[in-house]
N, C-alpha and C positions, 0 to 999 in steps of 0.2 A: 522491213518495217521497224521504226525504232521504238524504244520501253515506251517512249512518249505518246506516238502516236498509240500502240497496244491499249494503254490506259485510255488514251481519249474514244477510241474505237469500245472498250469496256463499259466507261461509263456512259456513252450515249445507249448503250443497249441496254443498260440499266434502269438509265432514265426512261425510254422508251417503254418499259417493262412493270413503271412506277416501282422500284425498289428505290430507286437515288432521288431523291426531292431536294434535299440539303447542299446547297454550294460549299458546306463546310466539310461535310464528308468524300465530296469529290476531292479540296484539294486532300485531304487527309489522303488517299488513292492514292495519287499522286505523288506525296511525300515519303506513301511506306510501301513502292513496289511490290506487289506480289510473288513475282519469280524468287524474289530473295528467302523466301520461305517455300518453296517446292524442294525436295531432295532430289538429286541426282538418279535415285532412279524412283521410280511413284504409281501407282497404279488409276489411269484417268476412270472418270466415272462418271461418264456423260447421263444425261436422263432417260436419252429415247436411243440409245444405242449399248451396244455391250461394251465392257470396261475394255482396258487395253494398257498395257506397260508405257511409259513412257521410259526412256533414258536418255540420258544428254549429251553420255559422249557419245553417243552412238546416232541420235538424230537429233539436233540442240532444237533445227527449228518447230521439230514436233513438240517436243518439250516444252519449248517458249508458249506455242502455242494451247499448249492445255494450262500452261499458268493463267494466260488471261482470257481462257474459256469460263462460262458460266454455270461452273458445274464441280461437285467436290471433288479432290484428288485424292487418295486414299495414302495415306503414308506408313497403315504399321496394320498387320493381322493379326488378331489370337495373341495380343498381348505381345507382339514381336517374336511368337514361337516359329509361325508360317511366314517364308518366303514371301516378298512382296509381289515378286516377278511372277510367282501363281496363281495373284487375282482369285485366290479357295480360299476361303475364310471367314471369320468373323471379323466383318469391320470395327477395329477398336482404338483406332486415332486418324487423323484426317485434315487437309486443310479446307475448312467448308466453301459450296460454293459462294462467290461475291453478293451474287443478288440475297441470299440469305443473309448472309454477315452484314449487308448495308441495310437493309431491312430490318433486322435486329435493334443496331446500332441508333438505327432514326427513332425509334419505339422506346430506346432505353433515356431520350432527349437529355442527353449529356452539355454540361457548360463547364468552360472553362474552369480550371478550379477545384471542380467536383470531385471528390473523391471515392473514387472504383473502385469496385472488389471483382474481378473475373475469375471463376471458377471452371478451371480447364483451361490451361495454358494452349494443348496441343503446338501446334508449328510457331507461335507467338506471333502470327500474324494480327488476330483482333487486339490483344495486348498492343503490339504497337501501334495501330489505328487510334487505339481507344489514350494514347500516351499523345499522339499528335495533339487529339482534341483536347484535352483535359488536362494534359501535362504529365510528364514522366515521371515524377514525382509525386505525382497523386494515383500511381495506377498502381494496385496489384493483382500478381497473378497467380493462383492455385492450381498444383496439377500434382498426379497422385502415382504417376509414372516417374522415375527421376531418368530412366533413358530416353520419354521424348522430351524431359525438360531440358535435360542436356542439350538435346538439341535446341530446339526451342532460344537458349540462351544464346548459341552461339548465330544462329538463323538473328535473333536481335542486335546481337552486338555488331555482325554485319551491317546493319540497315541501319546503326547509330542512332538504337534506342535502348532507353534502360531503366523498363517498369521494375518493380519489385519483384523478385519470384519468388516463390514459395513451396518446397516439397510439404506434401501434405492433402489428405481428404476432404477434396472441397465440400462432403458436408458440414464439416465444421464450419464451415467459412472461414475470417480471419479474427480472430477475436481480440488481436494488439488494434484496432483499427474501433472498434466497438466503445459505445454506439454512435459512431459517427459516419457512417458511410452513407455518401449522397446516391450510392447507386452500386447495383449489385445486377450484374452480366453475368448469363451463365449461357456456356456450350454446350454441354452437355443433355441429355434428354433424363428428366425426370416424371414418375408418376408421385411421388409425396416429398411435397416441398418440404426439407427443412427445415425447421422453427429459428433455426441459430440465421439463417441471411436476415430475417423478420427483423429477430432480439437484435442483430448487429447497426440494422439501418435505421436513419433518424428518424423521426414524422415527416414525411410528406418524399420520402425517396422512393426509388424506382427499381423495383426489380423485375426482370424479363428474364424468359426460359421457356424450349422447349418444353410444351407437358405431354409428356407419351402413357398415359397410361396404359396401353396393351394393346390398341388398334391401332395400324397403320393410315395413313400418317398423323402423327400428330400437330401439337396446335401452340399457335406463339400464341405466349400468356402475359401480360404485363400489367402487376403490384402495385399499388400504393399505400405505404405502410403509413397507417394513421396512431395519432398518439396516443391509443389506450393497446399498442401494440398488434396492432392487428392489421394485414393485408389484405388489400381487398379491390381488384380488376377482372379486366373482363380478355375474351379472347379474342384477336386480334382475327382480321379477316381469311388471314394464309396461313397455309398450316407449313412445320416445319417439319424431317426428320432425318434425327440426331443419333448419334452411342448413348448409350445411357451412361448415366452415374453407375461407377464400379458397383455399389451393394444395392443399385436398385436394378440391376440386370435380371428379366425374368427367370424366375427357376425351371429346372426342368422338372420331373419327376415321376411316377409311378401312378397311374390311376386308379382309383379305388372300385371293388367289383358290384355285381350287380347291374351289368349291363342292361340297356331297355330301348327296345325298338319301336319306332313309329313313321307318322309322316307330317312332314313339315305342313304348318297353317296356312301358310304365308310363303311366298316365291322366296329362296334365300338370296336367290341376286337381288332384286329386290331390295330386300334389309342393307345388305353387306355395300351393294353402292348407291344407296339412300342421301349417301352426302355428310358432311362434316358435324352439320349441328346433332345429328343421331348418333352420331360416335361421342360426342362430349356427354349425348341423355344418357348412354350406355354407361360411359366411362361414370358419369355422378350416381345411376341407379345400381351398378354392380362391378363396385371398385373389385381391381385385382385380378381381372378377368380378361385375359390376352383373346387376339384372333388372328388368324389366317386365313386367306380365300385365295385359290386356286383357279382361274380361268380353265374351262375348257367345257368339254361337253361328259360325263356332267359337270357343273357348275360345282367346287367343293368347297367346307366349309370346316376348318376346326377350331374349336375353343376349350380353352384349360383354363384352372383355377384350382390352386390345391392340388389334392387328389379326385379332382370331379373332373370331367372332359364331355365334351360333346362333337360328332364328326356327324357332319351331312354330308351328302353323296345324290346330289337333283332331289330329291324330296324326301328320299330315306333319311330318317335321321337313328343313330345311334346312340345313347348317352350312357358314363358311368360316372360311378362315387354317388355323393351322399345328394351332391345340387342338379338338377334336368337344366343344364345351362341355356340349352337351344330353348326351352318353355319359358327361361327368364327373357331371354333375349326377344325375343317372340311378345311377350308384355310389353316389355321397350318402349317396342317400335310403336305397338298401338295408341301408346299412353304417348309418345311422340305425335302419331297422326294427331290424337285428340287435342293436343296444344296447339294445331297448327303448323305444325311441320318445322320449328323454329332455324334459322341457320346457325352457325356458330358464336358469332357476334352477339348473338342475344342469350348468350351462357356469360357467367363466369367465375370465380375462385375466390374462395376464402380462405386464407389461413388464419390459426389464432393457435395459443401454445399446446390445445388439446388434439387439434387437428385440422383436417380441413374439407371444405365441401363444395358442392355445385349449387349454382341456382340461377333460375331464370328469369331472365329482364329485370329484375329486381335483386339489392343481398338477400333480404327478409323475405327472398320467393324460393328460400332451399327445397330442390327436389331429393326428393326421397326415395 
């Protein structure tokens, strides 16, 4: 099968999948090969199966094959401490899957022209997508690694593109660019947006972003920053998940004592896959507050925060530190049911330079 057919075989399952809608993002596809940005050797990371090595001297057309599969390929662990070929680690760069990045891409409504700010370079694949559409000389790119920008650089100068690159913390954003950027892309997974993409973008620009704040999966967000400086969108139907921004990686840490036993109100499977819009109530009533859940019999459950944590285990619940997390969480849900069950769609995000908050169906409906 040729790269040609590969892409057209791509984007039909794309479009099929409603991720590709745009005729201008298909040719963009087309223009910026994907295989050119896979490394030689990669870790695939399909959705419904286990990951698996890819190499190319060693089997090209499996390789080929997971370049224009629809699914991430993982390119660096643990900060490039761990072997890729180990598939053990922490996922910490990656070329994401298509249907994500096109999906993104349509949400961020790029014009010609427009000038980009992308935070997280990774494999430079979206950079050069986002350089087709808008022009190469309107894109830059921020990335906080300089060994995958290196690459990154050379994966572009292959494919005969040449955004701007930039070492550097994409919290900052790019401030030689400020305030003039029509549009600010981000890769990476954030829980607390930055004020500096805000400060940097005009009135009426665009920024979109993984928002992870501690529940899996999280949820595409897309800004529009209005002229008294302030952003303000809603969350997108499909949820995304991303690496996080380097200094917004959760912490780990030490729990605080005082343990306290009881049993759960409420079913915790139940709550935990209650569905999307109860992850964004959570995420807006008890910022900072990661979870976990565990299949199996029993069903298990943990949440940290600080020095506070809670573990369920089928109905036992356990908590320590100074917050009963699983009692908050528990409120939640209920003050969820009494809204109506909202989906995601009907949340979404404010930023302003002090900070930023949830609300429902409405800005002026901040929950609390």
């Amino acid at each position: 099968m040729s790269v040609r057919q590969r892409i057209d075989a791509l984007c039909c399952e794309l479009e099929s999948n409603g991720d590709l809608t745009e005729p201008a993002w298909r040719a963009a596809l087309h223009a910026v090969p994907r295989h050119l940005f896979v490394p030689d050797r990669a870790w695939a990371a399909p959705y419904d199966a286990k990951g698996y090595l890819i190499d190319r001297e060693q089997d090209a057309e499996a390789w080929m094959d997971a370049a224009y599969a629809d699914h991430p390929v993982i390119t660096q662990l643990d900060d490039g401490v761990t072997d890729i070929a180990t598939g053990d680690g922490y996922y910490t760069s990656s070329l994401s899957a298509p249907g994500v990045v096109v999906d993104f891409l349509e949400l961020l409504r790029v014009y010609e022209g427009n000038r980009v700010l992308e935070i997280g370079t990774g494999t430079g694949w979206t950079a050069a997508l986002l350089s087709h559409r808008a022009g190469e000389g309107n894109v830059v790119s921020v990335e906080i690694d300089k060994s995958v920008l290196d690459v990154a650089a050379d994966n572009l100068a292959r494919a005969g593109c040449k955004p701007r690159l930039v070492l550097g913390d994409g919290a900052a954003g790019f401030p030689d660019r400020a305030p003039f950027l029509d549009r600010v892309h981000v890769t990476c997974g954030v829980s607390q947006v930055p004020y500096a993409w805000v400060e940097q973008t005009r009135p009426g620009g665009i920024i979109v972003f993984p928002w992870m704040p501690g529940l899996e999966p999280g949820h595409k967000a897309v800004l529009t920053v209005g002229r008294d400086g302030v952003a303000i969108g809603r969350f997108s139907r499909r949820g995304a998940s991303y690496m996080m921004l380097r200094d917004q990686r959760p912490p780990g840490g030490e729990y605080g004592s005082g343990h306290r036993e009881s049993r759960a109100t409420a079913e915790p499977r139940r709550i935990l896959e209650a569905g999307a819009g109860l992850d964004v109530a959570i995420a807006g009533l008890m910022p900072g507050v990661s979870a976990t859940a565990k299949q199996g019999d029993p069903f298990e459950v943990t949440l940290w925060s600080g020095q506070s944590a809670a573990h369920v285990s089928g109905a036992e619940v356990t908590q320590y530190g100074d917050r009963s997390l699983w009692d908050e969480l528990e409120d939640v849900f209920f003050r969820w049911i009494e809204w109506g069950s909202p989906d995601r769609t009907r949340f979404g995000l404010t930023v302003t330079p002090e900070g930023q908050h949830v609300w429902l169906d409405q800005p002026d409906n901040v929950i609390r």
